[in-house]
C-alpha positions as CSV (number, residue, x, y, z in Angstrom):
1,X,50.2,-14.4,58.5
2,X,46.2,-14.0,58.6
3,X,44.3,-12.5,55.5
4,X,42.4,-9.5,56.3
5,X,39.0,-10.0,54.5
6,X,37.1,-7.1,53.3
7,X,33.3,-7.2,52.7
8,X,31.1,-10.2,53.3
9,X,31.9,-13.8,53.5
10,X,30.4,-16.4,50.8
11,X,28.3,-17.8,53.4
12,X,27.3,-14.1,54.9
13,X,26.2,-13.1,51.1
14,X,24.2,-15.6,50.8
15,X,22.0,-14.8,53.7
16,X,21.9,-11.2,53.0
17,X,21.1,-11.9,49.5
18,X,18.0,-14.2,50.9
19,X,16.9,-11.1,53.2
20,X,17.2,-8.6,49.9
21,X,15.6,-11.2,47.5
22,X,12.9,-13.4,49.5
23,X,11.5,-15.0,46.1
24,X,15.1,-16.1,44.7
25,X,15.1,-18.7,48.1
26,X,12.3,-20.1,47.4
27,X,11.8,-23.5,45.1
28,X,10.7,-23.2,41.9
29,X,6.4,-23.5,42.0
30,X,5.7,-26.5,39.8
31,X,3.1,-26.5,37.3
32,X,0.7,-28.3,39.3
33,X,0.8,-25.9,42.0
34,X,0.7,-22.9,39.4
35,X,-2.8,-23.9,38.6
36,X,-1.9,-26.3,35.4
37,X,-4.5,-28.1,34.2
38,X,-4.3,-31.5,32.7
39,X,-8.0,-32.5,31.0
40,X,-8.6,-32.1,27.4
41,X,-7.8,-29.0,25.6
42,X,-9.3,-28.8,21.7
43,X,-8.7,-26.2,18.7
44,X,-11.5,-24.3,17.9
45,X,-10.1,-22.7,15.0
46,X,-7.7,-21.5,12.5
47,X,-7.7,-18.1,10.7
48,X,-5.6,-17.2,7.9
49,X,-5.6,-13.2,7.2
50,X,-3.5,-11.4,4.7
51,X,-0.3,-8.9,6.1
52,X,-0.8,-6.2,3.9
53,X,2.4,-4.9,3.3
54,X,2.0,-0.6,2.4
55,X,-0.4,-0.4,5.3
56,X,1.3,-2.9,7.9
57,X,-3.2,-4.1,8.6
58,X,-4.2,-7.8,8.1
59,X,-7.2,-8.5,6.1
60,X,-10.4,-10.6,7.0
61,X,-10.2,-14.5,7.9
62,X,-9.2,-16.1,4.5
63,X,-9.1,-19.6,5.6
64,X,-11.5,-21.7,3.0
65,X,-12.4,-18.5,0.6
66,X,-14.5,-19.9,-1.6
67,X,-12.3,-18.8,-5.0
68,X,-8.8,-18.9,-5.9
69,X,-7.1,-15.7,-4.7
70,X,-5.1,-14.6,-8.0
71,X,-1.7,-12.3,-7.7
72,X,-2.1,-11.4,-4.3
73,X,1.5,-10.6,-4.1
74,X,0.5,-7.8,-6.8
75,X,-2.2,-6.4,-5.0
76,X,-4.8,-8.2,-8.0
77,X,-6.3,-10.5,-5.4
78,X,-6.5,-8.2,-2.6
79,X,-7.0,-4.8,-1.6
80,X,-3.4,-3.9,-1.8
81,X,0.1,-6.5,-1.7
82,X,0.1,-9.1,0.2
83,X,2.8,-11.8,0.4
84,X,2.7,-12.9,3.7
85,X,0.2,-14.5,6.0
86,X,-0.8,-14.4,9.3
87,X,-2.1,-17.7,10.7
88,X,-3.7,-18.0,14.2
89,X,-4.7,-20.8,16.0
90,X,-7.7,-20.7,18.8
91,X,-7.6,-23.1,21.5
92,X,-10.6,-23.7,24.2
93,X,-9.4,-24.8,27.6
94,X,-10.4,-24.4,31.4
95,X,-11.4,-20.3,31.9
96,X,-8.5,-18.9,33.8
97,X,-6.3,-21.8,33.6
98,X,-3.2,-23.3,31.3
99,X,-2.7,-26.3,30.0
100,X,0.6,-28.6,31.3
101,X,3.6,-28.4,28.7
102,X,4.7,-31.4,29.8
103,X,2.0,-34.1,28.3
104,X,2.0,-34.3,25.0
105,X,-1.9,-34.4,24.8
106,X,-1.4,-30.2,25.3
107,X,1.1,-29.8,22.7
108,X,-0.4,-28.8,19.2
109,X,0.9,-30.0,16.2
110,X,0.5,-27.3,12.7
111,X,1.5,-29.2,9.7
112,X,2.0,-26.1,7.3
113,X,2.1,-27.9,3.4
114,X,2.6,-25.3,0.2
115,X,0.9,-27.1,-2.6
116,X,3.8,-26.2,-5.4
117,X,4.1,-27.3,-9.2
118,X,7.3,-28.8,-8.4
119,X,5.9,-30.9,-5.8
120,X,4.4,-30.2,-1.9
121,X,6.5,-28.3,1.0
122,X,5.7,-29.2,4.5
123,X,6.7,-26.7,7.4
124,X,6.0,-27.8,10.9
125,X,5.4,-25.8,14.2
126,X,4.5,-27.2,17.9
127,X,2.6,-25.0,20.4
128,X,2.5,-25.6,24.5
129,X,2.2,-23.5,27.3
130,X,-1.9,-21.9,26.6
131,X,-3.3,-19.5,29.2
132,X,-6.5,-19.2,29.0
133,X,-8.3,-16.2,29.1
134,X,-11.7,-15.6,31.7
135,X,-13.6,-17.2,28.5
136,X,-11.6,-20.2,28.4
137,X,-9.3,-19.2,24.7
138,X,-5.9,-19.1,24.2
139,X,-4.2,-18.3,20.8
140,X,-1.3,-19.0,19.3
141,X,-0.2,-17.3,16.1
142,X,2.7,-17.1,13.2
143,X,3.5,-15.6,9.9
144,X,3.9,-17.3,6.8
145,X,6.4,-15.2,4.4
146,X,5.8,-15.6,0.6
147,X,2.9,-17.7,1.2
148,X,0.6,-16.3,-1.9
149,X,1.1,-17.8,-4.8
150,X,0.6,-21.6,-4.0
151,X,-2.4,-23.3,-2.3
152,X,-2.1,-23.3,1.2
153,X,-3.5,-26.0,3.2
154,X,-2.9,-25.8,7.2
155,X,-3.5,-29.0,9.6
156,X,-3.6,-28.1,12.7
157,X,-3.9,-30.7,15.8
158,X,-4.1,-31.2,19.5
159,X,-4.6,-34.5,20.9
160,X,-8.3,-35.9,19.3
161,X,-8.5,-32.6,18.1
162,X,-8.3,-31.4,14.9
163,X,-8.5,-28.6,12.1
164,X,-8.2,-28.2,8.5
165,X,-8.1,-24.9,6.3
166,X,-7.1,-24.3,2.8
167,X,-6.4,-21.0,1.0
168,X,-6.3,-21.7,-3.0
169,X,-3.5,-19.0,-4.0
170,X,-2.2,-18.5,-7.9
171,X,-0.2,-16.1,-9.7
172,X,0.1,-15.6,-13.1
173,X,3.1,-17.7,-15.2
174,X,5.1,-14.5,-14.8
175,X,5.0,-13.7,-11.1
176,X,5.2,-17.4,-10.2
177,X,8.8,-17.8,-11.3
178,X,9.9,-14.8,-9.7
């Protein structure tokens, strides 16, 4: 008895499925050919702004203010109630290009460390993959939730490169056990 197929064979969709979709045929590009690049990249720098909560804006660059920001979370030291932070990180690199995110030299290191009573608490992110812009800056950026009422320090590095910035945060006895 012969089977009576209906449609196209395995090997007959494949070929028509390599005529509908050239690109899917094709090998993967590797970074290399994509244009990677694999010289030094450095951090330029780190900001630190505010995420004001009732107006969903993000205040000026708050990295190294020269006082200790009081009750932030209260809206005392700062326009309105902030609790959060927004950190980004600027990295210079070759204009147009990316860095490779397989060498470790282009992977950047943020050592995150809330100065508490109790004691420190480090938090740690890694960064790869930067595309550079026409001006040769890439930036990578995260939030910090309930980041106000302890001093902040953030250590960022990449390869040689590296980049320090402290926010000095308190609340009053009240607010800081909350």
């Amino acid at each position: 008895m012969s089977v009576v197929r209906r449609g196209p064979t395995a090997p007959l969709a494949a070929v028509l499925s390599v005529l509908a979709f050239p690109a899917l045929s094709q090998p993967a590009a590797t970074a290399a050919s994509q244009g990677a690049f694999t010289g030094p990249i450095t951090i330029k720098d780190v900001k630190v702004q505010f995420f004001f909560e009732k107006s969903a804006t993000f205040s000026e660059n708050i990295a190294d203010f020269p006082a200790p920001i009081v009750n932030a979370q209260r809206g005392e030291g700062a326009p309105e109630p902030a609790s959060g932070v927004l950190v980004t990180m600027e990295v210079v690199g070759p204009k147009g290009g990316q860095s490779n995110d397989k060498i470790a030299l282009h992977m950047a290191q943020v050592n995150i460390t809330r100065k508490y009573k109790s004691g420190p608490r480090l938090e740690q992110r890694v960064f790869g993959g930067f595309r550079f812009n026409d001006k040769g800056s890439s930036y990578k950026a995260f939030m910090i939730d309930a980041a106000t009422c302890a001093p902040l320090e953030i250590e960022a590095k990449l390869g040689r490169s590296r980049k320090f910035v402290k926010v000095d945060f308190e609340c009053t006895p009240e607010l800081a056990s909350q």
